[in-house]
TITI-657432 format. One record per atom (N, C-alpha, C): x, z, y. Coordinates in steps of 0.001 Angstrom, whole numbers, padded with zeros to 6 digits, always signed. Each point is the difference from the previous one (the first is absolute). Layout:
REM residues N
XZY...
END
This chain:
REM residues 314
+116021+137678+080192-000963-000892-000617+000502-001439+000065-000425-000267-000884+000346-002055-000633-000906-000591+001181+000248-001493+000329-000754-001044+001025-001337+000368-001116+000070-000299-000823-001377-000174-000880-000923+001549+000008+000899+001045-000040-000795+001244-000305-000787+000191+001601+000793-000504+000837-000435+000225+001728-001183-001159-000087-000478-001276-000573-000921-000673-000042-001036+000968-000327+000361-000009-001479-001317+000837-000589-000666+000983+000232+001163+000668+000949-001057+001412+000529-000914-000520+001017+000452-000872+000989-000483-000713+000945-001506-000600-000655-000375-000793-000778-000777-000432-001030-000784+000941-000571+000209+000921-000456-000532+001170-000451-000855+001022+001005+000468-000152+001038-000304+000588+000966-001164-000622+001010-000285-001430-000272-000896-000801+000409+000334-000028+001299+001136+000188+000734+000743-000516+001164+000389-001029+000408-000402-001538-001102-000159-001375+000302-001300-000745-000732-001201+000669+000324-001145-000749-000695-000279-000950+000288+000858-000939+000630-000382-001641-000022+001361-000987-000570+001135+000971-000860+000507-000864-001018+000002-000345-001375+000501-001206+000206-000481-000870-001258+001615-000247-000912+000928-000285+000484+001178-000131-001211+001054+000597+000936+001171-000216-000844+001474+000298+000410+001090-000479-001209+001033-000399+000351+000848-000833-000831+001552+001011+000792+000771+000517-000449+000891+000171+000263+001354-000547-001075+000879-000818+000593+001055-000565-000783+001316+000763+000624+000396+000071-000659+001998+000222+000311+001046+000064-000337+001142-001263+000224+000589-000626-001140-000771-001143-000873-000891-000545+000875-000781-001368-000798-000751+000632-001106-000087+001201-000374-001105+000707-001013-000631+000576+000711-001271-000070-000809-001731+000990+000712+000535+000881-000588+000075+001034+001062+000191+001834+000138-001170+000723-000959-000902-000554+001363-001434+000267-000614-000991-000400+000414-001250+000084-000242-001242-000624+000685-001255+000701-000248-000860+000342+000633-001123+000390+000170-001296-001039+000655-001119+000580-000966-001169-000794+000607-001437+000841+000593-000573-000598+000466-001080+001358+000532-001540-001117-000119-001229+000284+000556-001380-000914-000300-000481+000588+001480-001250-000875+000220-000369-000339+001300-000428-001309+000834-000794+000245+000818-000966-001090-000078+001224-001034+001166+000099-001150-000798+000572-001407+000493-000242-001242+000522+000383-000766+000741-000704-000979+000585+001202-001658-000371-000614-001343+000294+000973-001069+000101-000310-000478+001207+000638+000327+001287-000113-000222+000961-001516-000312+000033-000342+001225+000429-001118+000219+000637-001074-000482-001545-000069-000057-000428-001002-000369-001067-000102+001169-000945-001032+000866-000095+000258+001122-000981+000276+000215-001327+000645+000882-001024+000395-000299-001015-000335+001343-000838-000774+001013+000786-000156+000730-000164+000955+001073-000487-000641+001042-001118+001102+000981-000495+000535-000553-001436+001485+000464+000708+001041-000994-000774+000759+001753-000765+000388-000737-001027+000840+001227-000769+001384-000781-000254+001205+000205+000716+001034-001160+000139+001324+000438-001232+000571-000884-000822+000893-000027-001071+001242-000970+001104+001027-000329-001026+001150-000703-000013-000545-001438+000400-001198-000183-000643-000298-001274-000135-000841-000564+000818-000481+001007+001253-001515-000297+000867+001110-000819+001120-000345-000962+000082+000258-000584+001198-000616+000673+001466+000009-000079+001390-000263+000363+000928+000687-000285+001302-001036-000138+000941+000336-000876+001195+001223+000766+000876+000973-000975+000165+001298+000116+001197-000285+000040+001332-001179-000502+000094-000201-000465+001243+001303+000117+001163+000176+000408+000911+001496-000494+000947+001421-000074-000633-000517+000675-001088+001607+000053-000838+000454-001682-000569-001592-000982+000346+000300-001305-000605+000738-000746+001185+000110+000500+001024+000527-000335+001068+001860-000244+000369+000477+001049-001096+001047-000140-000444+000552-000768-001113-000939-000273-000654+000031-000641-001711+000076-001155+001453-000790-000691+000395+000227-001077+000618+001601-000555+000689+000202+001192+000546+001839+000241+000502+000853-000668-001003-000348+000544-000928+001125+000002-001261-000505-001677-000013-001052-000657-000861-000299-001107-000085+000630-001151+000851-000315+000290+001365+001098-000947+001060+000944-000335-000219+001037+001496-000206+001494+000026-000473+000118-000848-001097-001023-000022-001058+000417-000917-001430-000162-001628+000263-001293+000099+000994+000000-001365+000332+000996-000556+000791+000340+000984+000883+001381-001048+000544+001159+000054-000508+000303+001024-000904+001240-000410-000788-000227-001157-000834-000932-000386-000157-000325-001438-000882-000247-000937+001111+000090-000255+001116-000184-001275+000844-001146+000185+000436-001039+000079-000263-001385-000049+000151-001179+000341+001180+000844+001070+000615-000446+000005+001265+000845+000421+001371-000514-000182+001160+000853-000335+000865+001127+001477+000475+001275+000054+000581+000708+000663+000533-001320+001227+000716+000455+001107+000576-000062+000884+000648-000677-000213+001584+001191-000977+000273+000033-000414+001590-000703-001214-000018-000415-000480-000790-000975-001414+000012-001150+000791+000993-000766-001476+000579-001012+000799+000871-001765+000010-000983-000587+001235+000482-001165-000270-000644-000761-000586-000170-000440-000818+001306-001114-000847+000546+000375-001311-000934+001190-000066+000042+000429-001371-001304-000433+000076-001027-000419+000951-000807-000042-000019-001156-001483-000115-000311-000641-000152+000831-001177-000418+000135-000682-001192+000949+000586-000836-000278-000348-001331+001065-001267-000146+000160-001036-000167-001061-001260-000456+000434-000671+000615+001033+000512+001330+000536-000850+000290+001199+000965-000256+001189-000479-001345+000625+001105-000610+000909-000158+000873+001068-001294+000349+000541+000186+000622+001459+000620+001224-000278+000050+000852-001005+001125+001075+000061+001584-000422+000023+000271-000923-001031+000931-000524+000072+000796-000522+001172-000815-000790+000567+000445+000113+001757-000022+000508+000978-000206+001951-000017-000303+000436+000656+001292+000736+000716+000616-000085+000820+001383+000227+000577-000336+001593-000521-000834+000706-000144-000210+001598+000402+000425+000507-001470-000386-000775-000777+000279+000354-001537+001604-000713-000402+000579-000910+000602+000721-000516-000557+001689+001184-000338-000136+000319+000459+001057+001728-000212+000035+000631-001441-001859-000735-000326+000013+001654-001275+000452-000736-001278+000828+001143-000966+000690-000635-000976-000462+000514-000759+000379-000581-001625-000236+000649-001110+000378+001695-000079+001361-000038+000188+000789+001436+000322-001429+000637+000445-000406-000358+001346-000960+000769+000662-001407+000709-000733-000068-000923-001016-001256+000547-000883+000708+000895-001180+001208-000169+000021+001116+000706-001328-000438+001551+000595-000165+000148+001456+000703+001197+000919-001451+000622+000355-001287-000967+000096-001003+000622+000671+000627-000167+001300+000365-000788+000311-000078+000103+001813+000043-001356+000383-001504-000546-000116-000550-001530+000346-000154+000245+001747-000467+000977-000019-000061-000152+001479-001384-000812+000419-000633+000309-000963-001898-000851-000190-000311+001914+000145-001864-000637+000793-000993+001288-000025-000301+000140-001396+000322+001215-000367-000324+000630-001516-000501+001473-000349-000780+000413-000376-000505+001440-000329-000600+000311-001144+000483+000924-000537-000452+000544-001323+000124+001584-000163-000490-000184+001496-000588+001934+000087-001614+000435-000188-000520-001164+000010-001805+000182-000825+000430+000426-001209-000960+000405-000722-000173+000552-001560-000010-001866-000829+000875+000258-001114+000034-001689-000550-001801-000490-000517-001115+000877+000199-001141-000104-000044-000873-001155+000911+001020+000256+001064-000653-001195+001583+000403-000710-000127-000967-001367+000977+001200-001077+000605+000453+000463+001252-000333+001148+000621+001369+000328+000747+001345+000137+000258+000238+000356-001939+001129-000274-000448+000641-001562-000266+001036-000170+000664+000508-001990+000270+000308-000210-001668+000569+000523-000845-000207-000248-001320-001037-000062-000317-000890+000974-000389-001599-000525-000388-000574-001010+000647+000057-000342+001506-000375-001436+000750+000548-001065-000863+001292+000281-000176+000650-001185-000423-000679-000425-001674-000084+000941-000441-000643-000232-001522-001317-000581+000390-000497+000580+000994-001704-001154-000249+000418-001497+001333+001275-000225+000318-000248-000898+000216-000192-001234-000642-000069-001134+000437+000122-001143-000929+001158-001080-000549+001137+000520+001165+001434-000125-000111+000750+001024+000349+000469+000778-000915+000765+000985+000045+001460-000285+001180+000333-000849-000939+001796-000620+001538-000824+000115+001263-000652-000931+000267-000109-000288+000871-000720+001044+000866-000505+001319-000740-000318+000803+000783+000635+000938+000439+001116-000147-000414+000996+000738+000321+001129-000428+001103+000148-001399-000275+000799-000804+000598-000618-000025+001597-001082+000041+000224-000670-000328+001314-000647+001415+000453+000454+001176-000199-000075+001313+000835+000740-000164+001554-000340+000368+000848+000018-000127+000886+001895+000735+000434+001058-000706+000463+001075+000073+000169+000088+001547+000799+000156+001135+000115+000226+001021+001021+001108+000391-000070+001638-000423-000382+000884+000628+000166+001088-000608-000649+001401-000150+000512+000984-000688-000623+000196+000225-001341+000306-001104-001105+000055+000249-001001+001449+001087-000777-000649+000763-000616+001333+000660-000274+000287+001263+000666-000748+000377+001596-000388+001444+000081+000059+000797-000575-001339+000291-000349-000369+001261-001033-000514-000686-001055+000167+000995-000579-001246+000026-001530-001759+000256+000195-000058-001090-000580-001660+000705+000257-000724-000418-001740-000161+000932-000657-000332-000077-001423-001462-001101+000070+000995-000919-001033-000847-000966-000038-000539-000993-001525-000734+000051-000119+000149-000564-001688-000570-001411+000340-000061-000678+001268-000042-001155+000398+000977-000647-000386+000887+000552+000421+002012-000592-000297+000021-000404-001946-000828+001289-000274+000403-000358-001815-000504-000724-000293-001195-000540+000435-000867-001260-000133+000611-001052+000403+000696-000353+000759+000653-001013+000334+001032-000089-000627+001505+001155-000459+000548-000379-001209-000267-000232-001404-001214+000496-000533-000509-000446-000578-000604-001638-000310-000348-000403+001205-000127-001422+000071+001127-000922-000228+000894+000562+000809+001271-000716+000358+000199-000586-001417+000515+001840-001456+000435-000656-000660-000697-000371-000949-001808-000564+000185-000513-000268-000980+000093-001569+000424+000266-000516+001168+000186-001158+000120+001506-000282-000515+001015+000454+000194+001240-000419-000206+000454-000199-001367-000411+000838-001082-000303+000226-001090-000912-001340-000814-001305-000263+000845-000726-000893-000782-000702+000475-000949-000395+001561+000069-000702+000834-000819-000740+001315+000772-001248+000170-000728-000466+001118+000548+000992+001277+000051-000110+000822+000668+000709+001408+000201-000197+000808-001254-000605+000392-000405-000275+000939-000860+000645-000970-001668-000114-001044+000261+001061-001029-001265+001666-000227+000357-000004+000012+001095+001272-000061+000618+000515+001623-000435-000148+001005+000251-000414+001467-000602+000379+000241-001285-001178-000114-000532+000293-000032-001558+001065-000604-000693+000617-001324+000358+001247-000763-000695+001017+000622+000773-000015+000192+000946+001279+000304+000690+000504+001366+000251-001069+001361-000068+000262+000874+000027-000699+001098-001143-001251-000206-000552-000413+001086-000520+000392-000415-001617+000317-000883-000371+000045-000427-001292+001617+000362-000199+001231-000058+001110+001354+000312-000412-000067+001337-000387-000945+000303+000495-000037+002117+000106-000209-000007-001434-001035-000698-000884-001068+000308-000859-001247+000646+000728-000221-000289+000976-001509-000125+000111-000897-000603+000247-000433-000210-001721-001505-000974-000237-001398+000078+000554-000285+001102+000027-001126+000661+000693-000560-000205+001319-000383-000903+000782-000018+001200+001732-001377-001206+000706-000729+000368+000935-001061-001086+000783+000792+000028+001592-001008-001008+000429+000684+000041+001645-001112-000568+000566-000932+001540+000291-001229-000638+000976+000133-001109+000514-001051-001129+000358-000095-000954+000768-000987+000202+001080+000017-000901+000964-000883+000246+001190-001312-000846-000449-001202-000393+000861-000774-000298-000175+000477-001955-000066+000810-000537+000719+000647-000556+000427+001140-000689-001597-000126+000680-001059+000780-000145-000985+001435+000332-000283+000464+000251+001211+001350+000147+000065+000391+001430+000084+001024+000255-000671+000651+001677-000558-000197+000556+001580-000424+000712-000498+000177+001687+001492+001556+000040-000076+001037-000412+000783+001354-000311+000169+000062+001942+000145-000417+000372+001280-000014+000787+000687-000428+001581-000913-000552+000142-001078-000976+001211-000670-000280-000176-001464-000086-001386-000863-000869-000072-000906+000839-000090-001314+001104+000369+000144+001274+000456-001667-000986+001389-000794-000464-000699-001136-000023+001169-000721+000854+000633-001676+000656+000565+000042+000912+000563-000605-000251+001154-001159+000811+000317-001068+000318+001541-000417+000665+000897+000622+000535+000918+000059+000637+000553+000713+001657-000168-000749-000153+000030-000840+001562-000471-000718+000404-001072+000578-000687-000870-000003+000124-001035+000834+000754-000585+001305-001082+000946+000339+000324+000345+001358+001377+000499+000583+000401+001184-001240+001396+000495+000261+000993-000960-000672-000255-000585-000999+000985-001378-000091+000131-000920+000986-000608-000010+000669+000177-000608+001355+001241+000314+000943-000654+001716+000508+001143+000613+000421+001484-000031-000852+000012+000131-001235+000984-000052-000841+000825-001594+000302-000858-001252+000053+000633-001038+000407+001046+000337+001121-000643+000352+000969+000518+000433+001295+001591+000759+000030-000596+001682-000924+001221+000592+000032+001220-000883-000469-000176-000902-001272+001504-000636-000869+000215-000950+001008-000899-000409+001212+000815-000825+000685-000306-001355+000011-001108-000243-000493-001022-001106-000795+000232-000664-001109+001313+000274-000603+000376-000123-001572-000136-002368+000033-000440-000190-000417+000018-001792-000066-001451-000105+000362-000840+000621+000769-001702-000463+000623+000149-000138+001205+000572+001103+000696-000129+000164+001584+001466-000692+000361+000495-000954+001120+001199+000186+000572+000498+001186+000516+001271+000799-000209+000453+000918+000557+000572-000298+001450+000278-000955+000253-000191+000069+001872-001297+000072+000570-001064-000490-000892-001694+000234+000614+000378+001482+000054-000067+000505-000977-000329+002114-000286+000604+000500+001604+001336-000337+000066+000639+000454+001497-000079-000439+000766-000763-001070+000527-001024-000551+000953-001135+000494+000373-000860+000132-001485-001078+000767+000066+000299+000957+000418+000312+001178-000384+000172+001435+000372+001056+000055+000937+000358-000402+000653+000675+000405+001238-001006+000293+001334+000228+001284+000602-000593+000485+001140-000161-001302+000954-001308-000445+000669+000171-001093+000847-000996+000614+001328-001073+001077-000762-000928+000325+001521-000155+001203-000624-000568+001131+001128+000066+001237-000001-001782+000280-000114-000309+000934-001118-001668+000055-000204-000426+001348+000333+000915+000730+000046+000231+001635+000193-000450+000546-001294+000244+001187+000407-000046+000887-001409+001805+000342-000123+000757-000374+000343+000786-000386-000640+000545-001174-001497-000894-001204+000738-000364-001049-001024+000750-001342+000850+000491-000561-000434+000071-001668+000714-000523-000480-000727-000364-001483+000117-000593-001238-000869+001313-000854-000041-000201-000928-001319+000698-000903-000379-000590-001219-000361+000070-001200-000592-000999-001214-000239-001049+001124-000984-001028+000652+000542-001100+000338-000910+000565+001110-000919+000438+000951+000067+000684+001200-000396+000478+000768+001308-000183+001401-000428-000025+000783+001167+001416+000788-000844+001058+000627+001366+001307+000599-000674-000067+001191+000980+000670+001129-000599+000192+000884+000572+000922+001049-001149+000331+001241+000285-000081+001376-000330+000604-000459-001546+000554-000688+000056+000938-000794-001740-000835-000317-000623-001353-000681+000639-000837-000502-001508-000284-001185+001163-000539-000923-001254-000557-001238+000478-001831-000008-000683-000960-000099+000931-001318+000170-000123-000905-001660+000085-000897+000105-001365-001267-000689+000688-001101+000688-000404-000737-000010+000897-000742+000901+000155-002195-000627+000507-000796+000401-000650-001357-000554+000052-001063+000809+000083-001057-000053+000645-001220+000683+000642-000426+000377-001603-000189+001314+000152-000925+000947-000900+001100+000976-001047+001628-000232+000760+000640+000868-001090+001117-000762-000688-000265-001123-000326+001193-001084-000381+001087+000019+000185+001105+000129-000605+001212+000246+001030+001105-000125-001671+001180-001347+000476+000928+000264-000771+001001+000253+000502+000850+001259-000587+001716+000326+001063+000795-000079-000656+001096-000388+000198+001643-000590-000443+000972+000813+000497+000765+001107-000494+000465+000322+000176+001405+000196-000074+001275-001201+000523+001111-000105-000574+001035+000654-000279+000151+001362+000720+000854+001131-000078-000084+000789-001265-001828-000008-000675-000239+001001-001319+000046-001157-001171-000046-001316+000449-000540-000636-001209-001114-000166-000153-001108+000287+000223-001645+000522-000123-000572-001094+001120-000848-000015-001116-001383-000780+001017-001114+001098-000737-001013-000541+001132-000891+001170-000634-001597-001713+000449-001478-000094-000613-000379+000082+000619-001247+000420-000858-000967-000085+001492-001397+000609+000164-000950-000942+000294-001245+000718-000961-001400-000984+000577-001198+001105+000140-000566-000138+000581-001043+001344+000777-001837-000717+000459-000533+000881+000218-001086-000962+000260-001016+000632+001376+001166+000065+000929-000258+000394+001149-000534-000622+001114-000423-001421+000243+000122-001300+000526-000931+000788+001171+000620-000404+000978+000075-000202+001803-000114+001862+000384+000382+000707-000914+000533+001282+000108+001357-000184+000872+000318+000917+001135+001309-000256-000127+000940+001177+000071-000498+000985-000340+000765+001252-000262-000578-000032-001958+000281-000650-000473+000104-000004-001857+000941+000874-000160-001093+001261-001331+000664+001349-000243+000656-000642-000786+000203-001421-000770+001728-000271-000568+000865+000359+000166+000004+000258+001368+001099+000307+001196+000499+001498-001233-000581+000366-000247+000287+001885-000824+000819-000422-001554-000239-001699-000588+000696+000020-000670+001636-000169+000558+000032-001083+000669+001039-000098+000725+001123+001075+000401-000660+001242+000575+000523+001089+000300+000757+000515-001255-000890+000081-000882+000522+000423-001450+001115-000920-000527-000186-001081+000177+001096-000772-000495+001131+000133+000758+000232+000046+001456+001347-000139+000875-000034+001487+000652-000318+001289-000475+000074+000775+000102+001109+000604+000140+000285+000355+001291+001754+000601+000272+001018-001094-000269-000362-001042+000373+000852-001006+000347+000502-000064+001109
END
């Protein structure tokens, strides 16, 4: 059986009733693509039952977390925002008492590239609570700064501790360095080289783009993305960012490392988002594949059954 005939039985079989698209490319051409209907949300706001085409946009949520990765890389190949090893607390002066706080002065940009701030962070509540430090952070009234002033528990650069605090803060970084909102910085610099006209980027209550969740996309899109990636970033992305980015830097298990905001492993390079989201790069086949699902704070998503079908006896 074909990647596509192993989808459809999968599909047919109602063995992923909470997906919504699929884009498979290889060789820079769509293979093929499938769409499915089902009730949808925009971060957290209902949208009810959706019947999804080529053309339905739909939320990335963590997968924007990587779109952010890439963004950095463009901004600093243009000057615009600071080195790697610059420190964080700088890049935000107005909150002096963090700024002078010997305990923070360690944590770097890198460090929010990596998820390992080495700040108290949790996002094992359902994204429904403010138990969850992302949802806190969305109803706070300064996002940086609520992030910036978590309470220090551990050298920076440790571990990983999944954090969409960190994307909020690169996000800031390069909406200050830039001199433009994020989601405009976005659009000129990355979704418009692709050709894509189309796309929203939730905002918080606060006005400012959900750095961290709020990319919403097609799924073609989406895999032109990955497609940037595979050629190597072609004249959008710097190609020393791409092998920066994706180089193994912390271990997440699974057989996964992280890279600035891309997860590597098993010959693919992943970003990946709550409810099914997930774009993969695969440089050995040529192929990117991705997915949008509408599984949100599920975390066994029967997507997982398309997946199977697709890398089946690999």
């Amino acid at each position: 059986m074909t990647m596509a005939e192993r989808v459809d039985e999968v599909l047919r079989a109602g063995a992923a009733p909470g997906f919504h698209g699929l884009v498979v490319m290889r060789g820079g051409e769509v293979e093929f693509e499938r769409y499915g209907a089902g009730v949808d949300s925009r971060v957290g706001e209902s949208l009810g039952h959706v019947t999804f085409d080529r053309d339905t946009l739909h939320d990335l949520r963590s997968v924007s977390k990587s779109v952010v990765g890439l963004l950095y890389g463009i901004a600093l190949g243009d000057g615009l925002v600071p080195e790697v090893g610059a420190g964080l607390m700088a890049q935000f002066p107005e909150y002096t008492d963090l700024v002078g706080d010997s305990a923070r002065a360690g944590i770097t940009i890198e460090h929010a590239l990596t998820m390992t701030l080495g700040l108290d962070w949790n996002e094992d509540a359902p994204y429904t609570s403010d138990a969850n430090s992302e949802i806190a952070m969305e109803l706070a009234p300064d996002r940086h700064r609520f992030v910036l002033e978590r309470p220090v528990v551990e050298e920076p650069g440790r571990r990983r501790v999944y954090c969409g605090g960190a994307t909020a803060l690169l996000g800031g970084i390069i909406a200050r360095g830039t001199g433009r909102p994020l989601e405009e910085y976005a659009a000129d610099a990355l979704f418009r080289p692709l050709g894509i006209g189309a796309f929203e980027w939730s905002k918080g209550d606060d006005g400012l783009a959900m750095a961290a969740a709020g990319v919403r996309l097609r799924p073609l899109d989406l895999a032109a993305i990955g497609q940037l990636v595979l050629d190597g970033g072609r004249d959008v992305v710097p190609a020393s960012w791409l092998d920066e980015m994706t180089r193994p830097r912390v271990s997440v298990g699974d057989g996964l490392d992280y890279g600035y905001h891309w997860y590597v492993g098993g010959g693919m390079l992943q970003a990946m988002g709550n409810g099914g989201q997930q774009l993969v790069v695969v440089p050995g086949e040529d192929l990117v594949v991705a997915v949008t699902a509408g599984e949100y704070d599920n975390p066994a998503t029967s997507t997982a059954a398309v997946f199977d079908a697709l890398f089946k006896g690999r």
